[in-house]
C-alpha positions, 0 to 999 in steps of 0.5 A: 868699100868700108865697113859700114860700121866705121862711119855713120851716114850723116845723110840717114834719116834719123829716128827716135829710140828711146835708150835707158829712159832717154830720147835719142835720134839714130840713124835709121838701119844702122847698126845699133851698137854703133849708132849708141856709141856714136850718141855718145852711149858708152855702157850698155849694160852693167855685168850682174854680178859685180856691176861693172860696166860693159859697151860693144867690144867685138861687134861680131856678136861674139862677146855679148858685151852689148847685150840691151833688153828690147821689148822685154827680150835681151838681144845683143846690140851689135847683131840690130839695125836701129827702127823707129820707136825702139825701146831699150834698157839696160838688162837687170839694171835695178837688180843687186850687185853682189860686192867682192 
């Protein structure tokens, strides 16, 4: 059995998420990491102290790479399953950066 999340069920039903502003169809119970990487999202959240960006790396919960705020509450995307009506955004996007 493969690891659940090296591919996405093409048969999931798809559900809407709203990610940064925008409308996306994910697949239901799926890793939510994994089902924005394969959106084609490829930075979750931007670091607060130089801007860089980031995106799921260890997919274990063990980085904090994937950290999105959900509902006000930053979580890390790698430890949810995609439901219906999800409204994520980019944590501290908006926030300064400080320039080295």
């Amino acid at each position: 059995m493969k690891p659940a999340f090296l591919e996405l069920d093409p048969a999931a039903v798809r559900v809407p998420v709203r990610f940064a502003g925008e409308t996306l169809m994910l697949p239901e119970g799926a890793n939510l990491a994994t089902a924005l990487l394969a959106a084609g999202v490829t930075v979750l959240r931007h670091t607060p102290v130089s801007g860089a960006p980031r995106a799921p790396y260890c997919m274990m919960g063990a980085c904090f790479d994937c950290l999105v705020e959900v509902e006000g509450v930053v979580r890390q995307a790698c430890m949810m399953e995609v439901v219906e009506g999800l409204e994520i955004a980019r944590p501290h996007e908006g926030d300064a950066h400080d320039t080295l």
